[in-house]
BAVOPA-756163 format. One line per 2 residues: number of its first residue (from 1); for each residue x, y, z of C-alpha. Coordinates in steps of 0.25 Angstrom, whole numbers, plus 2048, in hexadecimal, padded with zeros to 3 digits. Layout:
NUM = X/Y/Z; ...
END
This chain:
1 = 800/800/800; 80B/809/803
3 = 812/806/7F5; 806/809/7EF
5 = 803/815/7F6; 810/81A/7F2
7 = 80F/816/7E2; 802/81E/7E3
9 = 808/82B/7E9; 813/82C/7DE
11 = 80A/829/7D2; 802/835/7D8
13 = 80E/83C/7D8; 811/83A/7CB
15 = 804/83D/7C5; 804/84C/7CC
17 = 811/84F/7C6; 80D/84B/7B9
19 = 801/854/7BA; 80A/85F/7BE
21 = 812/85F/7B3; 805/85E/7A9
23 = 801/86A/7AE; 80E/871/7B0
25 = 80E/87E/7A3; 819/883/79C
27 = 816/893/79D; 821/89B/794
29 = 824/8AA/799; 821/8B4/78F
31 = 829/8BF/78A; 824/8CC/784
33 = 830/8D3/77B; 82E/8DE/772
35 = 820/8D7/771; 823/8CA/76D
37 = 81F/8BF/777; 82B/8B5/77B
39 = 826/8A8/782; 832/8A3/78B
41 = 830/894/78C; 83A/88E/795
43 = 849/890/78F; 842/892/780
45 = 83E/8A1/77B; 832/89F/773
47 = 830/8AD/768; 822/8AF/765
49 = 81F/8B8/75A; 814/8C2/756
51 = 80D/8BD/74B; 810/8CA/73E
53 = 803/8CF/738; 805/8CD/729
55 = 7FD/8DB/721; 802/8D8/713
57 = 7FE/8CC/70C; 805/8CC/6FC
59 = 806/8C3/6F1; 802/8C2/6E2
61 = 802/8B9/6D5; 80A/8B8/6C9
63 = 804/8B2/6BC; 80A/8AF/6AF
65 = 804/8AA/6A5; 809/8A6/696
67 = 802/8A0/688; 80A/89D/67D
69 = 806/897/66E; 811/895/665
71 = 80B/890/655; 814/88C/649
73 = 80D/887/63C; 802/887/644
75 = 7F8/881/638; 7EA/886/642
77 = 7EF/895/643; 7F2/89C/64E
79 = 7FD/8A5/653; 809/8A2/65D
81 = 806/8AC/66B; 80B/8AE/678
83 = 804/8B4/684; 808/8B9/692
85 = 800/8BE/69D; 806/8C1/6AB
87 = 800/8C8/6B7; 804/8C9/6C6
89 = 7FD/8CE/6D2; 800/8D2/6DF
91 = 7F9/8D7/6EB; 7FB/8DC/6F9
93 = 7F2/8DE/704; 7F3/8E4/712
95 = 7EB/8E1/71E; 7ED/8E8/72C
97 = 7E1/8EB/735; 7D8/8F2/72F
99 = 7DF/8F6/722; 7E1/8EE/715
101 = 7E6/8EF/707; 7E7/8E8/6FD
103 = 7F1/8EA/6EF; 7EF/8E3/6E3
105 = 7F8/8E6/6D6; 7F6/8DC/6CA
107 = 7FE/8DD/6BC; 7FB/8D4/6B2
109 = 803/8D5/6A3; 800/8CC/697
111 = 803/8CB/688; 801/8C1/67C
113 = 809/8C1/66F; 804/8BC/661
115 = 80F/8BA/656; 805/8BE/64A
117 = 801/8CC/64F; 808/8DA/64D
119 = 808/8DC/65B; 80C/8CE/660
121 = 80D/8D0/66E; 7FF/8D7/674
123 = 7FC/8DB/684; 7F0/8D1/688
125 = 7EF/8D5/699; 7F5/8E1/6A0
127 = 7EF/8E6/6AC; 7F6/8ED/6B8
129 = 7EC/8ED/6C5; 7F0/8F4/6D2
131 = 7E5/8F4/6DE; 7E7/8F9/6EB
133 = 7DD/8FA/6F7; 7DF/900/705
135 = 7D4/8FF/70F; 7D0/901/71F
137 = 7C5/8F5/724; 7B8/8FC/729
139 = 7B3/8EE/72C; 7B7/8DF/72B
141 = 7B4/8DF/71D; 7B3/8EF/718
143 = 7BF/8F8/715; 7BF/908/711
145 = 7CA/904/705; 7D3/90D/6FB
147 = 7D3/906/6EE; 7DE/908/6E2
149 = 7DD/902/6D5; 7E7/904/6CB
151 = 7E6/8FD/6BD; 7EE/8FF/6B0
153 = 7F6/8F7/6A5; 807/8F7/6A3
155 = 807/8F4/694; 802/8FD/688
157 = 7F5/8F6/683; 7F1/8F6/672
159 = 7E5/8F5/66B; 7E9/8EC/65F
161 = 7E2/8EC/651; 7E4/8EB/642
163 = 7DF/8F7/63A; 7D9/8F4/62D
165 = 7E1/8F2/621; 7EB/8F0/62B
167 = 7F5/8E2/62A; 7FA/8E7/639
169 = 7F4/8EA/646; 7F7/8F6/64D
171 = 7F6/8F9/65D; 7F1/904/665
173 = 7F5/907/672; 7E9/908/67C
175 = 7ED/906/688; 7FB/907/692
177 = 801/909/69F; 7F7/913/6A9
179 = 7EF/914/69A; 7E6/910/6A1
181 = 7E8/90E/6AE; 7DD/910/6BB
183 = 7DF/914/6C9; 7D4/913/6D2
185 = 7D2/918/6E0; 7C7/914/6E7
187 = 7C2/917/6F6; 7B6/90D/6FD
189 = 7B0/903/706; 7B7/8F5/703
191 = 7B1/8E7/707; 7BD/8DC/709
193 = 7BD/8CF/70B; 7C6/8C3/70D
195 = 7C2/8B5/70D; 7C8/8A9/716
197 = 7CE/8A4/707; 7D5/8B1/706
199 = 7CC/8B6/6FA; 7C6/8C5/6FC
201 = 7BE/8CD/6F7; 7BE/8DB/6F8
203 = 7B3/8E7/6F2; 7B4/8F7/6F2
205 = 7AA/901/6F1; 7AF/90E/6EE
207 = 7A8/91C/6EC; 7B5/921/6EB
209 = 7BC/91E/6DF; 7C7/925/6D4
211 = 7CC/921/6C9; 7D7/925/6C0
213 = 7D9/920/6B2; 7E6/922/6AD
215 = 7EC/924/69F; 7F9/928/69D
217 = 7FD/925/68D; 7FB/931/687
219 = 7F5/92B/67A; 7EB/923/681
221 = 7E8/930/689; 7E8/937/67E
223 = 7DC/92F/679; 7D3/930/685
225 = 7D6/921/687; 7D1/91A/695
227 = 7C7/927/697; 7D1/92F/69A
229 = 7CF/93F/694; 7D7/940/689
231 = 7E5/945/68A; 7E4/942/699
233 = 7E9/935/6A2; 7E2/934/6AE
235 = 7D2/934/6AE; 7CD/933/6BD
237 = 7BF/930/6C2; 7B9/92E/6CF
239 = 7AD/924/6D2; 7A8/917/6DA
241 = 7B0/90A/6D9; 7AD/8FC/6DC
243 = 7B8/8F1/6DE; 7B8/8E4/6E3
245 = 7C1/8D8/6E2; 7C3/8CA/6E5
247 = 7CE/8C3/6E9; 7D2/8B5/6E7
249 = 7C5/8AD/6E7; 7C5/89F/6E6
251 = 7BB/89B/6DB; 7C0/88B/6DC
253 = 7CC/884/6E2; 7D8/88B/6DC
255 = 7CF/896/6D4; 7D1/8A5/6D8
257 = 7C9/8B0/6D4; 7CE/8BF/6D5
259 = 7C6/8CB/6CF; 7C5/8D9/6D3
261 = 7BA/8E5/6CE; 7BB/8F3/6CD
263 = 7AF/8FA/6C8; 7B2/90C/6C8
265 = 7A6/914/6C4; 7A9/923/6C2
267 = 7A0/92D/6CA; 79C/935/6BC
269 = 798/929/6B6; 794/922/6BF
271 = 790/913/6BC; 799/912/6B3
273 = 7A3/907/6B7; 7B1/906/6B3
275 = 7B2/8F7/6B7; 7C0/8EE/6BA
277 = 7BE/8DF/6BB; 7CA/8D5/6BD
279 = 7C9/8C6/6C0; 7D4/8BB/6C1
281 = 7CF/8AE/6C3; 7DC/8A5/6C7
283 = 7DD/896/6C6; 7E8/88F/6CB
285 = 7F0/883/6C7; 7F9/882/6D2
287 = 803/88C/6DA; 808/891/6CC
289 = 7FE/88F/6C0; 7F1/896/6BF
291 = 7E6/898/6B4; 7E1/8A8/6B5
293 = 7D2/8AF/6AF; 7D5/8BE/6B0
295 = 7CB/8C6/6AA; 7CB/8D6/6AB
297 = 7C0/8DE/6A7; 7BF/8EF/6A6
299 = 7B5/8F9/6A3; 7B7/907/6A2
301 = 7AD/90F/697; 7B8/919/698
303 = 7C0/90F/68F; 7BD/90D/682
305 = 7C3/901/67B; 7C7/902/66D
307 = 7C0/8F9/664; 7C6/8F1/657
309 = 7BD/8F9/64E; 7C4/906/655
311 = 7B8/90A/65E; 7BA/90A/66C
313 = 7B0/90A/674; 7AD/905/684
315 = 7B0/8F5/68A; 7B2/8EC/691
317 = 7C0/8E7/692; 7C2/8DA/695
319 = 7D0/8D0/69A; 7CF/8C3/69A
321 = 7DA/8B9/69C; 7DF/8AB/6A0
323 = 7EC/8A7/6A4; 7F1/898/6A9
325 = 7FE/89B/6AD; 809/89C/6B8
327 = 801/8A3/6C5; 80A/8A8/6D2
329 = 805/8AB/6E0; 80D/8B2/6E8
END
């Protein structure tokens, strides 16, 4: 009885101090130095650090894309070509509290050359587009936003016929560098949202709204091209503006859809809309290859497009393109 007694008393014993040490925490002091907080755990010095805020988000794609048809004794007919369009577009946005703003520049240059034509190699897409908007949230999903939209060409553009009688084609220039080129600057209420797939959408209203369009070749100035006066360059108006613009929509798996509107209706005609419409609808292959529907389309009545039969007279123009080629996220 007395052995048992015993045994019992150091199995007891043993149990408590194996309790004691279950419930024993390690506790490490803290450090507060130039306000980063230093955990000292035992002999070991343990950094932890604040977390940076990241404002800027950037990145941008690269697309390249290339056709080529080469004939010799072709016995169907046919001419050899060669086609090139490449674009690239960037942006950066900044987010801090309660201000936001987002930049957009997107350039896009193509050509096509035919080996039976007097003019073999021809412009078939160049477009420069630059849109910047600042704004202050009022609510979760409403800004006061400033808006600037800047939009012109970087090559000479020609108007390409064959006058009667004639064996030869002759071009006329119509268009160039800031001939024309717009500048927009608008001032209103602005809805924005993001969505948990990182696709947004983004719409401004604004009563306040100028814009300038720009012609700075003296020949095409001369002749009152773009609705400027004659003989001057720059003809400003001031009106109402709508824009609105979406931004990487999912459609299907692997299908995007990007398109923005900008609508501008002058005050002393007012109605009367000068519309911009641009659509990219992106299909990828993988990481590097993509298929691409871009369509642009413009009206301005202030523009009159020169016809074949040498009338010019008010349209719609309209870009439409698809490319499969090389496609770079960065």
């Amino acid at each position: 009885m007395r052995y048992f007694l015993l045994g019992l008393g150091i199995l007891v014993l043993l149990c408590s101090q194996t309790a004691l040490a279950q419930d024993r925490q390690v506790i490490p002091d803290t450090v507060l130095i130039n306000g980063d907080t230093l955990l000292m755990l035992g002999d070991s010095l343990l950094i932890e650090e604040p977390e940076k805020e990241i404002f800027w988000e950037t990145g941008g794609n690269y697309n390249l894309n290339i056709q080529q048809v080469t004939l010799s004794n072709w016995a169907a007919g046919g001419s050899s070509t060669f086609a090139l369009n490449s674009g690239i577009s960037l942006f950066a946005n900044y987010k801090k509290e309660k201000k936001v703003w987002d930049t957009q520049l997107t350039i896009n240059l193509g050509m096509n050359r035919q080996g039976d034509r007097d003019f073999k190699t021809r412009k078939s897409n160049d477009n420069f587009i630059f849109v910047s908007n600042y704004g202050r949230e009022l609510s979760e999903k409403f800004y006061l936003s400033t808006q600037i939209d800047a939009r012109t060409q970087l090559l000479a553009g020609y108007k390409y016929s064959r006058p009667s009688g004639s064996e030869s084609e002759v071009r006329t220039k119509i268009s160039d560098l800031l001939s024309p080129g717009y500048l927009q600057s608008s001032t209103g209420l602005n809805y924005r949202k993001t969505y948990e797939n990182k696709s947004k959408i983004s719409v401004i209203l604004s009563p306040f709204t100028g814009r300038f369009t720009i012609v700075l070749d003296d020949s095409l100035s001369r002749a009152g091209a773009f609705g400027v006066t004659p003989g001057e360059n720059v003809r400003a108006e001031a009106g109402m503006s709508f824009a609105t613009s979406v931004t990487d929509i999912k459609l299907m798996e692997n299908i995007t859809w990007k398109a923005d509107l900008n609508l501008f209706s002058n005050y002393e005609t007012f109605g009367n809309m000068v519309v911009n419409f641009n659509s990219i609808i992106r299909m990828k292959v993988n990481k590097y290859i993509s298929t691409r529907m871009e369509t642009r389309l413009i009206y301005d009545e202030k523009v009159l497009i020169k016809q074949d039969d040498g009338s010019s007279k008010q349209a719609v123009q309209l870009q439409n393109l698809i490319n499969f080629g090389i496609s770079l996220d960065f």
